[in-house]
Biopython code that builds the backbone (N, CA, C, O; Angstrom):
import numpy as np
from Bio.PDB.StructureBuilder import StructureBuilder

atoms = [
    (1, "UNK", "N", (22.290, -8.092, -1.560)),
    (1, "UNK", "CA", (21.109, -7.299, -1.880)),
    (1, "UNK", "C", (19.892, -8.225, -1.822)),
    (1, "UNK", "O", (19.939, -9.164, -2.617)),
    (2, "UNK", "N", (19.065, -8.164, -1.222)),
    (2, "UNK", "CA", (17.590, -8.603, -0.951)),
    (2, "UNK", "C", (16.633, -8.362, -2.003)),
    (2, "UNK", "O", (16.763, -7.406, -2.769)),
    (3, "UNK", "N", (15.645, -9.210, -2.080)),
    (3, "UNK", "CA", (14.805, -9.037, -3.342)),
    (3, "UNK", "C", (14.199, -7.305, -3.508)),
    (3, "UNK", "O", (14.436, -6.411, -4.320)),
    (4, "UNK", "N", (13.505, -7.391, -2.544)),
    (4, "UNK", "CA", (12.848, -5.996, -2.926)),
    (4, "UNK", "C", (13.693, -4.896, -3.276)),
    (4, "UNK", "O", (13.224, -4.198, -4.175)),
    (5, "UNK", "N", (15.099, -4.446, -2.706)),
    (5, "UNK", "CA", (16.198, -3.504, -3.398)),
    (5, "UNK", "C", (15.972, -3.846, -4.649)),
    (5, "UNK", "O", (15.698, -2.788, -5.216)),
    (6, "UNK", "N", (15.924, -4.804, -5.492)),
    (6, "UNK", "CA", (16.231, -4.663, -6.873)),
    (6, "UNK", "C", (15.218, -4.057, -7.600)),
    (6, "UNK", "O", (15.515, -3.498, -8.656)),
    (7, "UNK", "N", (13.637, -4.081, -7.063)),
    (7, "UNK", "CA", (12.237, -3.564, -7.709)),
    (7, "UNK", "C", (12.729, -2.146, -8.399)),
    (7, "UNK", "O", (13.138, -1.193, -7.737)),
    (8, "UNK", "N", (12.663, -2.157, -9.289)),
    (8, "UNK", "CA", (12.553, -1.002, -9.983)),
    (8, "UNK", "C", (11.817, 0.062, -9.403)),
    (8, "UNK", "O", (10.686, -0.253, -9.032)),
    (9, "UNK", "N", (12.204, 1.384, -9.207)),
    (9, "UNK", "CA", (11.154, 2.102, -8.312)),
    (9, "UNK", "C", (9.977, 2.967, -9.155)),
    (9, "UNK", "O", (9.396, 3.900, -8.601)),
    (10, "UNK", "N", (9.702, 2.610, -10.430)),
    (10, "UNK", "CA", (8.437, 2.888, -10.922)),
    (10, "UNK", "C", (7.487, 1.847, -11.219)),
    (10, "UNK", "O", (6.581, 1.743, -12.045)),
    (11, "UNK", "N", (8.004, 1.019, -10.208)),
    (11, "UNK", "CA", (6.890, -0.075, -10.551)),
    (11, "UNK", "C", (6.476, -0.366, -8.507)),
    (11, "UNK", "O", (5.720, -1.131, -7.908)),
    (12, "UNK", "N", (7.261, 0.499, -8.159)),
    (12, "UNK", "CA", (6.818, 0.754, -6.314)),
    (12, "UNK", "C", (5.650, 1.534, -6.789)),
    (12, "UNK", "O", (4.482, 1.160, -6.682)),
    (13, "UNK", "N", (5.990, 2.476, -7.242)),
    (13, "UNK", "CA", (5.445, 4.031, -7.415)),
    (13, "UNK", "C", (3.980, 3.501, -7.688)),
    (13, "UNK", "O", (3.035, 3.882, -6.998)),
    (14, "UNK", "N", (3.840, 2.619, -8.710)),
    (14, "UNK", "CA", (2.888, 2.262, -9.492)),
    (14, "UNK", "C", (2.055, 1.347, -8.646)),
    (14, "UNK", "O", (0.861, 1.630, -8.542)),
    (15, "UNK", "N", (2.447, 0.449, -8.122)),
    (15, "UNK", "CA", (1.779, -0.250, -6.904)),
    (15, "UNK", "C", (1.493, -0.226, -5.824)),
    (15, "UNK", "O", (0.912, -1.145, -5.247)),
    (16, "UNK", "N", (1.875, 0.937, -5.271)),
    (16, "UNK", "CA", (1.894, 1.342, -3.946)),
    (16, "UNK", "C", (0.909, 1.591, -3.301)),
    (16, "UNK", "O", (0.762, 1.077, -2.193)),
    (17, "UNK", "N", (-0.030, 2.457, -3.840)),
    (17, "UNK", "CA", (-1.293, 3.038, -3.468)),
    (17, "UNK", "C", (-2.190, 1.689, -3.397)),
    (17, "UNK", "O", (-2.832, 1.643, -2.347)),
    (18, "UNK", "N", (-2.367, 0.714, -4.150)),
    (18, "UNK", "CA", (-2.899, -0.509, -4.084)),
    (18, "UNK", "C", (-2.722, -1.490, -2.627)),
    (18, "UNK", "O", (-3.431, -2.044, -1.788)),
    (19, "UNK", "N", (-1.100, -1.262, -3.002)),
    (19, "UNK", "CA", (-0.401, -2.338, -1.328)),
    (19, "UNK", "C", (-0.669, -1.794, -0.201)),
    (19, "UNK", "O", (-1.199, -2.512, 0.648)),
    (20, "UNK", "N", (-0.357, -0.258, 0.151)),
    (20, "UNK", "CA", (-1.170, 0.550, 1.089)),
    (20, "UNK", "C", (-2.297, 0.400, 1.436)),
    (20, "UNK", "O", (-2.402, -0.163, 2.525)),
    (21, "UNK", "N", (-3.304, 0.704, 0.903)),
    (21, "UNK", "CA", (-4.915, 0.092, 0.908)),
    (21, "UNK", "C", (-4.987, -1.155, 1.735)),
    (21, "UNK", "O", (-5.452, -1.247, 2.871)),
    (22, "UNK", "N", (-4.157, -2.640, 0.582)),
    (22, "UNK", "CA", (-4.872, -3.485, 1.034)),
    (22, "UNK", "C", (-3.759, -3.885, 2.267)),
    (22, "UNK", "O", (-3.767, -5.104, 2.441)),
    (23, "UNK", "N", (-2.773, -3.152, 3.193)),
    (23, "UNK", "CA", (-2.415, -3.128, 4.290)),
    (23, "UNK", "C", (-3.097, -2.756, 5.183)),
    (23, "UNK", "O", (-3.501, -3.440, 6.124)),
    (24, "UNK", "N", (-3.348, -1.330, 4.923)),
    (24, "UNK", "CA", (-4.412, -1.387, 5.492)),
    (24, "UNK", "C", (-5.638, -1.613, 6.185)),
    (24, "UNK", "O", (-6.053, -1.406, 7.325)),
    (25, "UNK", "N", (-6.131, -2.158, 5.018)),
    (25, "UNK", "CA", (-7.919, -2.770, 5.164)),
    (25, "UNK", "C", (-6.954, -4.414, 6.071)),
    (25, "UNK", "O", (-7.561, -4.493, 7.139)),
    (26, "UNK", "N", (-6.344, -5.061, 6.069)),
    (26, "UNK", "CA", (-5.628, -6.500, 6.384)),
    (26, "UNK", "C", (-5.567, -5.986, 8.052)),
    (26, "UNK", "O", (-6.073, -6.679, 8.935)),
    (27, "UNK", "N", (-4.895, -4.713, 8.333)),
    (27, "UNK", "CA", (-4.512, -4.012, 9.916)),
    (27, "UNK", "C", (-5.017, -2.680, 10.380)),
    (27, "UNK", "O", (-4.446, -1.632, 10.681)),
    (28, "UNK", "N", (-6.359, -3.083, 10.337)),
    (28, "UNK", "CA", (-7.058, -1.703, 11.053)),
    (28, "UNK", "C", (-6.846, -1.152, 11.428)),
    (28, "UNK", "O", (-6.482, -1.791, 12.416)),
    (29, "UNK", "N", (-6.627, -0.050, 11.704)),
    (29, "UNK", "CA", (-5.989, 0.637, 13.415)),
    (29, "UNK", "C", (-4.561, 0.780, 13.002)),
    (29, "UNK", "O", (-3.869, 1.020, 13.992)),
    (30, "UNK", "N", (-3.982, 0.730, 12.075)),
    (30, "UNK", "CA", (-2.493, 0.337, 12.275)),
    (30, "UNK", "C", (-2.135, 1.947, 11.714)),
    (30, "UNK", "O", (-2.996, 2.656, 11.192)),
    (31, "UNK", "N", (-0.288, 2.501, 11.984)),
    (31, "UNK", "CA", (-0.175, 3.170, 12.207)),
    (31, "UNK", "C", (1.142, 3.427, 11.055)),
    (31, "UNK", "O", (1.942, 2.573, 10.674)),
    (32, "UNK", "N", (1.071, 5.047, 10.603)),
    (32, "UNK", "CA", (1.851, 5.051, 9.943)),
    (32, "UNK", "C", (3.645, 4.052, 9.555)),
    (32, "UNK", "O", (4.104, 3.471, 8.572)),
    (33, "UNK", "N", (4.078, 4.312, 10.817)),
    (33, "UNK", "CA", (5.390, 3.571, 10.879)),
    (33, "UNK", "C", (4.940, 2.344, 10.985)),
    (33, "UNK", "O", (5.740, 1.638, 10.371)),
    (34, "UNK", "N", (4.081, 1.688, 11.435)),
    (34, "UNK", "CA", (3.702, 0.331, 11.067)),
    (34, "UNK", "C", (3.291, 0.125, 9.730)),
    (34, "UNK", "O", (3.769, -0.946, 9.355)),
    (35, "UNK", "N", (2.770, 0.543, 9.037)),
    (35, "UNK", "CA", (2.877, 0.066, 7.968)),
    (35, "UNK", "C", (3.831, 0.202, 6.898)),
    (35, "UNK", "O", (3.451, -0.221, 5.807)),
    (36, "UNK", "N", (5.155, 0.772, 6.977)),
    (36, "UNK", "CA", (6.249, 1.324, 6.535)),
    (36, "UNK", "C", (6.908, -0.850, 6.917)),
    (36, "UNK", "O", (7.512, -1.512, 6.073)),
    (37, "UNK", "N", (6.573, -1.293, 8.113)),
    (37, "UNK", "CA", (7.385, -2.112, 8.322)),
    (37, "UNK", "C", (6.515, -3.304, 7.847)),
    (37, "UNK", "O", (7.095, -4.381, 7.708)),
    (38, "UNK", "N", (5.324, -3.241, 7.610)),
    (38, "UNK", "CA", (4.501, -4.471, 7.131)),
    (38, "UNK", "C", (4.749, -4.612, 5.669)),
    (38, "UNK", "O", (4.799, -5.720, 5.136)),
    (39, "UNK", "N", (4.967, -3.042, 4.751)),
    (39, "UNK", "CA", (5.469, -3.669, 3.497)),
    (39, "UNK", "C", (6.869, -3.961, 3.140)),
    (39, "UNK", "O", (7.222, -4.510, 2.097)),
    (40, "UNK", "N", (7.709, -3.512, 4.177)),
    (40, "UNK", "CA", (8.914, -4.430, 3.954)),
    (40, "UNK", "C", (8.638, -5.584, 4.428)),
    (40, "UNK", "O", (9.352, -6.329, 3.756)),
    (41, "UNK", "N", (8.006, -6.282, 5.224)),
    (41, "UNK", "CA", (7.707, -7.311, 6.077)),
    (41, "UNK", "C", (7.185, -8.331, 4.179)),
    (41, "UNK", "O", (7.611, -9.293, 3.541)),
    (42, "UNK", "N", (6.439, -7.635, 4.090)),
    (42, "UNK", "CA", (5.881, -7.963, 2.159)),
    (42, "UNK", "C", (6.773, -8.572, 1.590)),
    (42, "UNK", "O", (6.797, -9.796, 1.463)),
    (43, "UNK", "N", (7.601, -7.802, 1.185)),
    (43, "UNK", "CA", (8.546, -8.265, 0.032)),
    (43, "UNK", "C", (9.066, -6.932, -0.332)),
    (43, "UNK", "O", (10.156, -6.885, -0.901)),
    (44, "UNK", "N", (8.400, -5.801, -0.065)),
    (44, "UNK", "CA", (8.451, -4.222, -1.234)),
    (44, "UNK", "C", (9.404, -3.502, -0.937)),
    (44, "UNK", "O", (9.675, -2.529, -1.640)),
    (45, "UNK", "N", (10.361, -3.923, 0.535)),
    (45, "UNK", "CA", (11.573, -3.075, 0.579)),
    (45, "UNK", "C", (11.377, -1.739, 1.948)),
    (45, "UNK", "O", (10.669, -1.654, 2.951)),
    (46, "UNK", "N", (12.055, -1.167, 1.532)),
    (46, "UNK", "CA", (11.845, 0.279, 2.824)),
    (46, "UNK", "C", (11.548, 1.054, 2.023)),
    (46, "UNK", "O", (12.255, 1.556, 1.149)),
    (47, "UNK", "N", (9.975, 1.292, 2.359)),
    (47, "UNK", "CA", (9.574, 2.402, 1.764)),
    (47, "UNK", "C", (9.617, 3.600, 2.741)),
    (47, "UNK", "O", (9.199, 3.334, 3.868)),
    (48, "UNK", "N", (9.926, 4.528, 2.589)),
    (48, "UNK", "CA", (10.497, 5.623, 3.223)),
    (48, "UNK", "C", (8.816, 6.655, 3.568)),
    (48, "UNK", "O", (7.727, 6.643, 2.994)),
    (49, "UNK", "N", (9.416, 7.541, 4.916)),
    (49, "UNK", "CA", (8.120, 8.540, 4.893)),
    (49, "UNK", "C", (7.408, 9.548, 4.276)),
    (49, "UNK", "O", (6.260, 9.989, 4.232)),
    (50, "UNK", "N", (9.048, 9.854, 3.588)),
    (50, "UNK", "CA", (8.614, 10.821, 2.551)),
    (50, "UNK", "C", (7.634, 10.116, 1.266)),
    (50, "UNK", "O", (6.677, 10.722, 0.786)),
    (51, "UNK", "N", (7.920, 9.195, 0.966)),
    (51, "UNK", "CA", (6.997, 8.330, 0.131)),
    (51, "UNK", "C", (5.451, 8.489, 0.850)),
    (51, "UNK", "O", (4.505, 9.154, 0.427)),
    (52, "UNK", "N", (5.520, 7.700, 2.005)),
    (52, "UNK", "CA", (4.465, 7.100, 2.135)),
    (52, "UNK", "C", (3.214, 8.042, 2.948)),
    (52, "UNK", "O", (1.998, 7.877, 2.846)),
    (53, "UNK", "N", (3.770, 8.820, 3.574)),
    (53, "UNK", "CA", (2.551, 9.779, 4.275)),
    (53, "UNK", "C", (2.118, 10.501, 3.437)),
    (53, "UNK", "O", (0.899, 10.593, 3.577)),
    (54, "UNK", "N", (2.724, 11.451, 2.088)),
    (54, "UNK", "CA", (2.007, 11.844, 1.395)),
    (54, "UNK", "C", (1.091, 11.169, 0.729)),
    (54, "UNK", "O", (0.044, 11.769, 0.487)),
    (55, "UNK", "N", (1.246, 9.718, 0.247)),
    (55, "UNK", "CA", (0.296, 9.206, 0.152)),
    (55, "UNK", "C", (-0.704, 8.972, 1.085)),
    (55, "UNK", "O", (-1.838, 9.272, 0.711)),
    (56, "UNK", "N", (-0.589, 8.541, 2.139)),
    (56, "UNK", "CA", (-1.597, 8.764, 3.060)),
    (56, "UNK", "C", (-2.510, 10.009, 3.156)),
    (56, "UNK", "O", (-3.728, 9.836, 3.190)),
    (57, "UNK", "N", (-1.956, 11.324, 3.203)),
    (57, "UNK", "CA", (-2.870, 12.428, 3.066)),
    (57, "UNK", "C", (-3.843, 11.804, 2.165)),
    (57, "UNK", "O", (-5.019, 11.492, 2.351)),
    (58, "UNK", "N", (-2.692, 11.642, 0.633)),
    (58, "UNK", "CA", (-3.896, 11.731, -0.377)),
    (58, "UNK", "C", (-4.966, 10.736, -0.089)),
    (58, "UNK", "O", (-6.071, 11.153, -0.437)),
    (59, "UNK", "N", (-4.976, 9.313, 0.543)),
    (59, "UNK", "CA", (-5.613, 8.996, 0.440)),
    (59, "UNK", "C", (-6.685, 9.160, 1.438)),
    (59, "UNK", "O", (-7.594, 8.345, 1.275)),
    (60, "UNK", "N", (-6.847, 9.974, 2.422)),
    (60, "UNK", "CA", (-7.455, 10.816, 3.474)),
    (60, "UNK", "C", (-8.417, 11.469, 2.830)),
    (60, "UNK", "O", (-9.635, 11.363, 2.974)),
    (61, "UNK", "N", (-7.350, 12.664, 1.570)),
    (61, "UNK", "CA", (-8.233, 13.595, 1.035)),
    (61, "UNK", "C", (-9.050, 12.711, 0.475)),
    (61, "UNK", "O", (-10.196, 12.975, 0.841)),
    (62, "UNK", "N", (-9.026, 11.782, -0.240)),
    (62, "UNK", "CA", (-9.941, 11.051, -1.245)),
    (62, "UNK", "C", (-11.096, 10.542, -0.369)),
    (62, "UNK", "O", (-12.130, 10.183, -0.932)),
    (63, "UNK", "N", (-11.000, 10.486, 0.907)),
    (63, "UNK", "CA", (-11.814, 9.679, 1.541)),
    (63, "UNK", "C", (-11.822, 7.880, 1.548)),
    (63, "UNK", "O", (-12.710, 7.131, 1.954)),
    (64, "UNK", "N", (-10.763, 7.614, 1.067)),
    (64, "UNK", "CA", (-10.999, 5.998, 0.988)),
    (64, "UNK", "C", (-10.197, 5.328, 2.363)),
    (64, "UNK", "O", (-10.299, 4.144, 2.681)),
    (65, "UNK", "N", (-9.388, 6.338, 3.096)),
    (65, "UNK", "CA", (-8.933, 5.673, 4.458)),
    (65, "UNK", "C", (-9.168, 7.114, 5.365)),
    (65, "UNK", "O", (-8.889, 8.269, 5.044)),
    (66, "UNK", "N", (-9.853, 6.534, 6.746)),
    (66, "UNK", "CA", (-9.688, 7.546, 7.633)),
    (66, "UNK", "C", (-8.644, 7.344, 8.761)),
    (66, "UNK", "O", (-7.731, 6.518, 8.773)),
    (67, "UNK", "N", (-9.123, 8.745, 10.205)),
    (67, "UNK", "CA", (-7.809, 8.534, 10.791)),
    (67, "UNK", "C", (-8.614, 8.847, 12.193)),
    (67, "UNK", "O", (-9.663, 9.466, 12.369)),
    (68, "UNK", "N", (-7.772, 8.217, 13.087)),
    (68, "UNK", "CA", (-7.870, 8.441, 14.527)),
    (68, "UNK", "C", (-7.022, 8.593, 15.353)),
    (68, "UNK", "O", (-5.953, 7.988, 15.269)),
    (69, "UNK", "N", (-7.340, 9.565, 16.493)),
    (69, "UNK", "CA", (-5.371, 9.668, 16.885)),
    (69, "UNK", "C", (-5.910, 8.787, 18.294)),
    (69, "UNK", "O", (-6.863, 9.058, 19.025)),
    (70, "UNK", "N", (-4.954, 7.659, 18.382)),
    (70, "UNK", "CA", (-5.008, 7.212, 19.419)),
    (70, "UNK", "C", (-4.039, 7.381, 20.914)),
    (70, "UNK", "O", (-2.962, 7.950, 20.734)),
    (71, "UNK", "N", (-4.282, 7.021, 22.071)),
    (71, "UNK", "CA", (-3.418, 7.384, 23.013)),
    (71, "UNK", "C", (-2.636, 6.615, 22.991)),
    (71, "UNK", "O", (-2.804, 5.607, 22.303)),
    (72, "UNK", "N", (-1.734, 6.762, 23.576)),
    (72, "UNK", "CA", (-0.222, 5.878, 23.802)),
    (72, "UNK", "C", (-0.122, 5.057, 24.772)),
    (72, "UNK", "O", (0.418, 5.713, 25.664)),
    (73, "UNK", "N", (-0.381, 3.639, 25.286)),
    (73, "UNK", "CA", (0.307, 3.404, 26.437)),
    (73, "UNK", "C", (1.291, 4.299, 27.291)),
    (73, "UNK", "O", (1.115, 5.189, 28.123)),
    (74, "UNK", "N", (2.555, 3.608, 26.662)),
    (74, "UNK", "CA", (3.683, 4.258, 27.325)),
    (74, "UNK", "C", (4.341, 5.067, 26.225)),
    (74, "UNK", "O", (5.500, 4.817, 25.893)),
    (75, "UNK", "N", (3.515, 6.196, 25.552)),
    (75, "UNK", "CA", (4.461, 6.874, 24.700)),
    (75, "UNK", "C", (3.554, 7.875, 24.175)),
    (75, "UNK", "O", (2.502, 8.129, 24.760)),
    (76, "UNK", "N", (3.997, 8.618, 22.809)),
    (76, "UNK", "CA", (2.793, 9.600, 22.535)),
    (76, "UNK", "C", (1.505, 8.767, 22.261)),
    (76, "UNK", "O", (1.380, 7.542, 22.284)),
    (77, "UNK", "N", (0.366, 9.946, 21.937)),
    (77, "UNK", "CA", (-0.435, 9.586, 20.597)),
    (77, "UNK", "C", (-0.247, 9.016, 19.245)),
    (77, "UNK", "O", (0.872, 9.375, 18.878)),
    (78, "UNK", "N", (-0.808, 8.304, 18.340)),
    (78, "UNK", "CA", (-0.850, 7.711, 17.114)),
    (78, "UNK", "C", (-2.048, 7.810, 16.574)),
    (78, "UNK", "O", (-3.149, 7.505, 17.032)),
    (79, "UNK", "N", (-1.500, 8.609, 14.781)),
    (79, "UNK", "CA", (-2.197, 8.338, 14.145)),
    (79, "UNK", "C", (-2.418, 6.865, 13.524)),
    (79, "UNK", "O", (-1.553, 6.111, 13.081)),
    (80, "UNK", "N", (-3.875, 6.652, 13.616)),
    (80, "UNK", "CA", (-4.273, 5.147, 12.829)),
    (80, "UNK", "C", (-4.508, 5.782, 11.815)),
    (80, "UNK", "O", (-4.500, 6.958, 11.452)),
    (81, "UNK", "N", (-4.810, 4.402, 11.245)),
    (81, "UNK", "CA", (-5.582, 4.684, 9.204)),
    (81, "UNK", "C", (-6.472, 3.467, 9.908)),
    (81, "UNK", "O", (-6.289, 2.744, 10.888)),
    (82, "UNK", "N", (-7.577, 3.612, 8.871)),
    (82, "UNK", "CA", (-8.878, 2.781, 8.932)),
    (82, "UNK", "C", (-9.109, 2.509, 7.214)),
    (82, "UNK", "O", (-8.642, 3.501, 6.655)),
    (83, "UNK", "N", (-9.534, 1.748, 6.410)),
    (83, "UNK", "CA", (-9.776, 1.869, 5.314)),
    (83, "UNK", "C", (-11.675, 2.443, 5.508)),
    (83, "UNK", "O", (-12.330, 2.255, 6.533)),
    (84, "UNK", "N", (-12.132, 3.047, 4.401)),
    (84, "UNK", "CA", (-13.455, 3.415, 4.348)),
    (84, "UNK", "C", (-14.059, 2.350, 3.632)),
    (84, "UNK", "O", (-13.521, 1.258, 3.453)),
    (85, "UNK", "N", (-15.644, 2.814, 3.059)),
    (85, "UNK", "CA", (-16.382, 2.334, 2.198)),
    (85, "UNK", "C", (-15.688, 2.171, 0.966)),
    (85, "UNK", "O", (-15.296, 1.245, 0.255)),
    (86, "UNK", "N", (-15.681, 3.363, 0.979)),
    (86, "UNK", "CA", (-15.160, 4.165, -0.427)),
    (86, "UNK", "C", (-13.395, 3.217, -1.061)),
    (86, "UNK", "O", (-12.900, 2.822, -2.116)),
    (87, "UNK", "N", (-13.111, 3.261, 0.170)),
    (87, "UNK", "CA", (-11.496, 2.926, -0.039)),
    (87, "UNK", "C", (-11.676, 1.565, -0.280)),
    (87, "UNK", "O", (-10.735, 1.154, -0.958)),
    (88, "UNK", "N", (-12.851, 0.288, 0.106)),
    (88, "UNK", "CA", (-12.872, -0.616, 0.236)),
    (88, "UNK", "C", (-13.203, -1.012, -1.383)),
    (88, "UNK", "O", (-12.613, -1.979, -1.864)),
    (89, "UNK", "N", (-14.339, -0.096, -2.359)),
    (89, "UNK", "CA", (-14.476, -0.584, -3.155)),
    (89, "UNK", "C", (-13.387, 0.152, -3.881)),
    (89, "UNK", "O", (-13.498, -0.227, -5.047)),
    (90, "UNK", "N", (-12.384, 1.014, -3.805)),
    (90, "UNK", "CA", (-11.218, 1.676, -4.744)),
    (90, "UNK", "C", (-10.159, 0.272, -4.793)),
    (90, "UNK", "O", (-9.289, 0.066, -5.639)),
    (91, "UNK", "N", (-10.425, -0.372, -3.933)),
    (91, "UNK", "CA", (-9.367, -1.638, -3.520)),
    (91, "UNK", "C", (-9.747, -2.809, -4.285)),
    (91, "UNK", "O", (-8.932, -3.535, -4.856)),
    (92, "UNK", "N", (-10.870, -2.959, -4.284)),
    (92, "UNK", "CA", (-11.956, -4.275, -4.865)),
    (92, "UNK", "C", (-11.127, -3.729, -6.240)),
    (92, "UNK", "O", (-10.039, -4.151, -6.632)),
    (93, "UNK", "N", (-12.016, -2.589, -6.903)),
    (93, "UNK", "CA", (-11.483, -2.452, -8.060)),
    (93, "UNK", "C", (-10.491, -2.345, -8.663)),
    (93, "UNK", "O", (-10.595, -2.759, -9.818)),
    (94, "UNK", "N", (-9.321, -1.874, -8.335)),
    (94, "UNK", "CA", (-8.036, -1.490, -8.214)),
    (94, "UNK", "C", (-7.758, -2.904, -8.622)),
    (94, "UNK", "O", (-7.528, -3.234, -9.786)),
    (95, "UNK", "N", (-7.791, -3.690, -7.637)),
    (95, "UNK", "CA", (-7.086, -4.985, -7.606)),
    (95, "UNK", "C", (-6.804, -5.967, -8.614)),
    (95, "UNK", "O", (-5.831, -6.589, -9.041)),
    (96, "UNK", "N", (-8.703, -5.808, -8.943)),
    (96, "UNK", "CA", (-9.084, -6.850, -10.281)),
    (96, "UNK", "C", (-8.550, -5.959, -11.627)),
    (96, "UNK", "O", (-8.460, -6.513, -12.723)),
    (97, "UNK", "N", (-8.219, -4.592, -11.450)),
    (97, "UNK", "CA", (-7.490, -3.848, -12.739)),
    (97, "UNK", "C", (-6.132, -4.429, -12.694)),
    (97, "UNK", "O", (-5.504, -4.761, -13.699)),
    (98, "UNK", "N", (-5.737, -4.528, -11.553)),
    (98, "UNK", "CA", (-3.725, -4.817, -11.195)),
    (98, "UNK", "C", (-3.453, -6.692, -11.799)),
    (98, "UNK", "O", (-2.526, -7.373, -12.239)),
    (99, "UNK", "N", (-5.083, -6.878, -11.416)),
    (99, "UNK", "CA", (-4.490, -8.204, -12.236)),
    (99, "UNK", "C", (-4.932, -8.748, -13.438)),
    (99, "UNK", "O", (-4.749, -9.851, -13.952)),
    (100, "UNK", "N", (-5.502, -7.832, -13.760)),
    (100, "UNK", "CA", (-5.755, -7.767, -15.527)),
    (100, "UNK", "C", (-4.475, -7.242, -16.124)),
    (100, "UNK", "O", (-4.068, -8.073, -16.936)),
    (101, "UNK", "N", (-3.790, -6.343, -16.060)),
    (101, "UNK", "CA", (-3.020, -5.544, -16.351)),
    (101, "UNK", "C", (-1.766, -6.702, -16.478)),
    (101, "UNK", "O", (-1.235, -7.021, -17.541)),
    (102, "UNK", "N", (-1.330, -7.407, -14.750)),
    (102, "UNK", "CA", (-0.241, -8.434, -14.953)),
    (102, "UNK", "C", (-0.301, -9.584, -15.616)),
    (102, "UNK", "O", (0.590, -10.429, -15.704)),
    (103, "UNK", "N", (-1.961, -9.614, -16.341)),
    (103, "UNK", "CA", (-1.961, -11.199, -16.906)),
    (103, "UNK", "C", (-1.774, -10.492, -18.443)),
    (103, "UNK", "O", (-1.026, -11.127, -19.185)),
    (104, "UNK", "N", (-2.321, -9.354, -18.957)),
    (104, "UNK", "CA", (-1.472, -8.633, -20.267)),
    (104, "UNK", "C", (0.159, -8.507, -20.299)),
    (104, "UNK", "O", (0.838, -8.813, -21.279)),
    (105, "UNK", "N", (0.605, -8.074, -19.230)),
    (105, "UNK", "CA", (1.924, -8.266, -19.098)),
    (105, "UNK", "C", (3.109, -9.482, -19.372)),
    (105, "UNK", "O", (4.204, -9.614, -19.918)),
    (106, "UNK", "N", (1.877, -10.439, -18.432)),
    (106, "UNK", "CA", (2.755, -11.851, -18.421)),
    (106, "UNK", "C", (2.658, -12.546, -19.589)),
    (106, "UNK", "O", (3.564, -13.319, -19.900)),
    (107, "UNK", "N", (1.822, -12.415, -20.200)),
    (107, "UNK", "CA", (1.367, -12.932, -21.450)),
    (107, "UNK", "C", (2.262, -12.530, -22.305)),
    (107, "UNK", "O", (2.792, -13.463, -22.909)),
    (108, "UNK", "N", (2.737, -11.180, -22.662)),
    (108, "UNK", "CA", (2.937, -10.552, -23.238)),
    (108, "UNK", "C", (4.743, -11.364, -23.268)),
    (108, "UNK", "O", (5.292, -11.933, -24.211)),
    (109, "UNK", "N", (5.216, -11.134, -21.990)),
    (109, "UNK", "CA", (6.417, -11.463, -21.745)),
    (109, "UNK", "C", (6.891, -13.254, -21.836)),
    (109, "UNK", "O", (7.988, -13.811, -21.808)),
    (110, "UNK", "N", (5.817, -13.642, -21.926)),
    (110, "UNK", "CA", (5.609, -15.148, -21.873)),
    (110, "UNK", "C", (6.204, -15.606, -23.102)),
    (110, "UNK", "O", (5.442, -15.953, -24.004)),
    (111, "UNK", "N", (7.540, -15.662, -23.285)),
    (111, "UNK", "CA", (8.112, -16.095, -24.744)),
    (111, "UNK", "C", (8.073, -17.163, -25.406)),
    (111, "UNK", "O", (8.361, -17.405, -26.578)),
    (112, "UNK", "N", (7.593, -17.960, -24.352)),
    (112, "UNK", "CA", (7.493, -19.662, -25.186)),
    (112, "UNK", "C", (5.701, -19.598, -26.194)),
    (112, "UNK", "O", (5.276, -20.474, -26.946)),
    (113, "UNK", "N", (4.980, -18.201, -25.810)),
    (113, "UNK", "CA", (3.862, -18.473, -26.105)),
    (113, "UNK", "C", (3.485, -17.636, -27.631)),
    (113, "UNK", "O", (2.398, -17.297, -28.098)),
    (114, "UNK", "N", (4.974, -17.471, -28.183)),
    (114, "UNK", "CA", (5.053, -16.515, -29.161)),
    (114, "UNK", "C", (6.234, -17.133, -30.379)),
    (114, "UNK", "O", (6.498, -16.463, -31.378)),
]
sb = StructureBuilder()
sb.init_structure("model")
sb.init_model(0)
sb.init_chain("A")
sb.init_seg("    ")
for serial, (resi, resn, name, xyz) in enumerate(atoms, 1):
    if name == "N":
        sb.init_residue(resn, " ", resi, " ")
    sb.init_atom(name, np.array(xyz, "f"), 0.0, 1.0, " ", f" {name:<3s}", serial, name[0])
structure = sb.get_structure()
């Protein structure tokens, strides 16, 4: 078993929308099933489609990533994701919350400091 199988999957759930983003904003242009393989490429495991495109809508609806369907070389069309304005500062902020949150955590769990 590989690291990421063991992640607890409410702590995917919980980070996901964050790692998405900043995949995102990292691979412009990049495309659903590509980014399915950049966060296993991560560490985070196989995140599946059913997971991950609904998030994508949502984050469509929200406006913080857009989309373009591009042509195919040698194959269909593809949807891209683009991160936005909007998505850029949901990410900024997001981030500096995710690591406030893990330095309460670590602290917390930090037993020699107790």
């Amino acid at each position: 078993m590989n690291q990421a199988e063991k992640w607890p999957s409410g702590w995917l759930k919980a980070s996901l929308k964050l790692c998405v983003l900043r995949t995102i904003h990292r691979h412009s242009g990049t495309y659903g099933h590509e980014v399915i393989g950049l966060l296993a490429g991560y560490g985070l495991g196989n995140v599946g489609g059913g997971t991950l495109y609904p998030l994508l809508r949502r984050l469509v609806d929200d406006e913080l990533v857009e989309t373009e369907w591009v042509e195919g070389e040698h194959g269909p069309s593809r949807k891209t994701y683009r991160i936005t304005a909007a998505g850029l500062v949901a990410l900024k902020t997001e981030t500096k919350m995710w690591r406030e949150f893990t330095a309460v955590t670590n602290q917390l769990l930090d037993e020699e400091k107790h």
